[in-house]
Backbone bond lengths (Angstrom), bond angles and torsions (degrees), N, CA, C in turn:
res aa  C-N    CA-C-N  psi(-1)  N-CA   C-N-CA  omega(-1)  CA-C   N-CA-C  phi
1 X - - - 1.439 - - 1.528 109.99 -
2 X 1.491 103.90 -43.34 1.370 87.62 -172.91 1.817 121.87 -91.42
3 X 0.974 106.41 -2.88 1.410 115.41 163.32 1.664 119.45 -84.32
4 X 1.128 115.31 -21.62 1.596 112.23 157.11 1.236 106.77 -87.48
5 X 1.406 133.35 -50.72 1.743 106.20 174.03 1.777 128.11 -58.55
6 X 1.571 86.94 -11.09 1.928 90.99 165.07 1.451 108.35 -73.44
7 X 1.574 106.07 -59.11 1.726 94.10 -162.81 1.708 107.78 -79.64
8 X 1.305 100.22 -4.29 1.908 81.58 169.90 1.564 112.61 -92.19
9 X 1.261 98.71 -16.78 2.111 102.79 163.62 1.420 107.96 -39.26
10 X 1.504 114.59 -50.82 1.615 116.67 -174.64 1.565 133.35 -73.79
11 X 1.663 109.55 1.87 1.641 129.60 -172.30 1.317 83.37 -94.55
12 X 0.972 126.15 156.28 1.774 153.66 -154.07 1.749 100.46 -111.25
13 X 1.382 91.91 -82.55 1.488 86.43 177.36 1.426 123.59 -94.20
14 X 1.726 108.08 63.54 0.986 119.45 132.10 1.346 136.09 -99.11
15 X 1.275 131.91 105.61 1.481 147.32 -157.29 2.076 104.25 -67.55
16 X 1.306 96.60 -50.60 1.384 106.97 -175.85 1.509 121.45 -153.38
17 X 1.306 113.57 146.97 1.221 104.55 -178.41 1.690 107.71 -159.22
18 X 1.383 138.00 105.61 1.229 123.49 -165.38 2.041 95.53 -151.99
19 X 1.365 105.43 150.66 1.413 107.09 -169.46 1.964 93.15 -120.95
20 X 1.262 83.73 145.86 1.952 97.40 -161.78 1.444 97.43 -123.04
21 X 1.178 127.02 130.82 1.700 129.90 164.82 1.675 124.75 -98.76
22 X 0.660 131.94 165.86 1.062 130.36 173.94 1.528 116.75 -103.67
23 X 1.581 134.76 155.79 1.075 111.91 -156.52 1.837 139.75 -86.78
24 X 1.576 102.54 9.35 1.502 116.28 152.41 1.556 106.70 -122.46
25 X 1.274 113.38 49.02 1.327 141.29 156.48 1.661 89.20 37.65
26 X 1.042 123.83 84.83 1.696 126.35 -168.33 2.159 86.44 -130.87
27 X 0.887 99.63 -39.97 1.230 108.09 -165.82 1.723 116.23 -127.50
28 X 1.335 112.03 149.28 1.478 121.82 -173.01 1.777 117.19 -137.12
29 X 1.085 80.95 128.78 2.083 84.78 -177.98 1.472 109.50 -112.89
30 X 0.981 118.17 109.47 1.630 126.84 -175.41 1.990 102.98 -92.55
31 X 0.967 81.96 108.30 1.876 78.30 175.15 1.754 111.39 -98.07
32 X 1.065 118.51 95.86 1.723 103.07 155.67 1.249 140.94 -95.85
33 X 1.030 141.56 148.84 1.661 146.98 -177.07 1.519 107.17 -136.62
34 X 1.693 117.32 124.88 1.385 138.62 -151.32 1.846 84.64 -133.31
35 X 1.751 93.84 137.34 1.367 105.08 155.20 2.045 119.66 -37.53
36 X 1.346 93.04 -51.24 1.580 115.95 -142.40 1.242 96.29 -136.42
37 X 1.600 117.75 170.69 1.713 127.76 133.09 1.098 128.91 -59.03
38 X 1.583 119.90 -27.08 1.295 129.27 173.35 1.638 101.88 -78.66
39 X 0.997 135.40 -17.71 1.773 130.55 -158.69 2.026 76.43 -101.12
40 X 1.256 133.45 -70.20 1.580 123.84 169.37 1.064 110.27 -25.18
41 X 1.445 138.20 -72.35 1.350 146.28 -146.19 1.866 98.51 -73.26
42 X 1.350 113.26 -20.91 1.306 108.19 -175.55 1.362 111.49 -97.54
43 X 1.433 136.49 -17.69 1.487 149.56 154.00 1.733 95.77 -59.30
44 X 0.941 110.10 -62.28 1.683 118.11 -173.55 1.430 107.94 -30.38
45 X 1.053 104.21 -58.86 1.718 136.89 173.91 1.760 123.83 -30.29
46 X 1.427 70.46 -68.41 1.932 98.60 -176.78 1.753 100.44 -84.65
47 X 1.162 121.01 -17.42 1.648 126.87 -173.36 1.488 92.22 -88.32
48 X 1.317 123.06 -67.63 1.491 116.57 174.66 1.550 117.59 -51.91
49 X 1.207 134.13 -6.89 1.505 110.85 -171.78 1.143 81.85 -129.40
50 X 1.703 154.23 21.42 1.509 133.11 168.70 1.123 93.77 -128.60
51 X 1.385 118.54 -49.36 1.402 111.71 -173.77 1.771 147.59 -120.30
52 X 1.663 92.45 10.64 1.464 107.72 -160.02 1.854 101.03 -71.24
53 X 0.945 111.42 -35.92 1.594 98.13 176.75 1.103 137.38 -77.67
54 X 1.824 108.38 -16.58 1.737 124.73 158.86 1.471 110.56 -74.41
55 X 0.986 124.80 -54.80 1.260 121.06 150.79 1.773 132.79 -12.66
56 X 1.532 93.22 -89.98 1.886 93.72 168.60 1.391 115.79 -55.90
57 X 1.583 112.86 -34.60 1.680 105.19 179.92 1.984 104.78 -56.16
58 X 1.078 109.36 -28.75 1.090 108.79 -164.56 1.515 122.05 -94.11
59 X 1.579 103.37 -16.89 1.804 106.54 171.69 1.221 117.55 -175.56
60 X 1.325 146.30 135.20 1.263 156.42 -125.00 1.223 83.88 -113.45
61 X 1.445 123.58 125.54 1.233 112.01 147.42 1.262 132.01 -92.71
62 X 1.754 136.99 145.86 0.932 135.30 174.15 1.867 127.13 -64.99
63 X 1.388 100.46 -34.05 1.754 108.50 -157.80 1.576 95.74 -174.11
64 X 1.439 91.67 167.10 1.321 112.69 -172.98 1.974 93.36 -157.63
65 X 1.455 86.07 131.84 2.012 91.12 -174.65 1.541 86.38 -129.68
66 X 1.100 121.40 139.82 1.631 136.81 -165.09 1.692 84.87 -145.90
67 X 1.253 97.38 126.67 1.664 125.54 -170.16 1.782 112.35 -121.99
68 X 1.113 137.04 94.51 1.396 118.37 168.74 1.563 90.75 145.71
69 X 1.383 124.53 -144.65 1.732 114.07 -161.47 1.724 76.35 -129.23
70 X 1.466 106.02 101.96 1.540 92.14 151.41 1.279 126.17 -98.27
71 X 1.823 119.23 157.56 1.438 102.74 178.25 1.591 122.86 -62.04
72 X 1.261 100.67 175.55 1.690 95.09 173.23 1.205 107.02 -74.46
73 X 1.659 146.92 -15.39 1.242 146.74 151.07 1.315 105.44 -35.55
74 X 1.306 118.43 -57.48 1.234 116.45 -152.64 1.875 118.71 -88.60
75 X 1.579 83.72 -26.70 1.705 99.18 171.24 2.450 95.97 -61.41
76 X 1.368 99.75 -48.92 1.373 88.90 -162.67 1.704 106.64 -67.40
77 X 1.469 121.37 -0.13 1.874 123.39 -166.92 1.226 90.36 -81.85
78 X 1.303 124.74 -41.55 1.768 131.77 -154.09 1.482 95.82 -49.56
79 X 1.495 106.95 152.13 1.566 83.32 141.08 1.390 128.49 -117.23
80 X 1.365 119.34 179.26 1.273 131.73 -161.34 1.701 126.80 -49.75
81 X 1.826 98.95 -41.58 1.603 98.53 -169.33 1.609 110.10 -59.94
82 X 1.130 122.94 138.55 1.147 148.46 167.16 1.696 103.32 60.01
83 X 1.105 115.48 45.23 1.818 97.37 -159.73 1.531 108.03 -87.40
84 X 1.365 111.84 140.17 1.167 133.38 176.42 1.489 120.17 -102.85
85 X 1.325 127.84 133.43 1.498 125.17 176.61 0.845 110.99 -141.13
86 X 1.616 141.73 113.43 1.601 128.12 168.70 1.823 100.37 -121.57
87 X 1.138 97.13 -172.49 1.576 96.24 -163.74 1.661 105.89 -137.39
88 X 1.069 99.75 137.02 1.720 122.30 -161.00 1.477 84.47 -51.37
89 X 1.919 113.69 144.05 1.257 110.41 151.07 1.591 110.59 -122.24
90 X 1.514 101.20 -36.93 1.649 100.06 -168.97 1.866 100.71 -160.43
91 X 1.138 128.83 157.40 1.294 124.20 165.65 1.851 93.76 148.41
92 X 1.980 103.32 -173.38 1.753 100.22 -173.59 1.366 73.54 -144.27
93 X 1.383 98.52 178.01 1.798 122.44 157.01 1.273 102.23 -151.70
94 X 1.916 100.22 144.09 0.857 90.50 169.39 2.112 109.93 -133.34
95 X 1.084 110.95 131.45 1.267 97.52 -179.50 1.681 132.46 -100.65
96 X 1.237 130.60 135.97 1.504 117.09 162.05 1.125 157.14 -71.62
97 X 0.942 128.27 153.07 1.707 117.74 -124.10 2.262 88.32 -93.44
């Protein structure tokens, strides 16, 4: 965990990235937020060739919910289990500095 939240610290358009447990740590919620499809597709990238097999060795994931307009590139990188896609209509964020 903590060596992928290091090297994705250094991708640009990555907006956010933080891993959440639950409280007998049974379960984990990874939230990310990407400039772009291209700023995803480039985590995607660097996640598959450093870390995708320490990763799954290490925890099953259930789902993946993708929020906002991704490209169809980026809809086809995902992968499949449980995938979720809806598409931005209206809302703000705001973050602290």
């Amino acid at each position: 965990m903590n060596s992928l939240v290091a090297e994705t610290s250094k991708e640009t358009g990555t907006l956010g990235y933080e891993w959440n447990f639950t409280a007998d740590g049974a379960t984990c919620y990874i939230y990310e937020r990407f400039e772009d499809s291209a700023a995803a597709l480039t985590h995607l990238g660097m996640f598959g060739s450093m870390f995708a097999e320490q990763f799954l060795d290490a925890c099953e994931p259930k789902a993946i919910t993708v929020m906002g307009n991704p490209t169809d590139e980026l809809r086809d990188a995902i992968p499949d289990f449980s995938k979720v896609v809806s598409t931005y209509a209206a809302g703000f964020a705001r973050f602290a500095a």
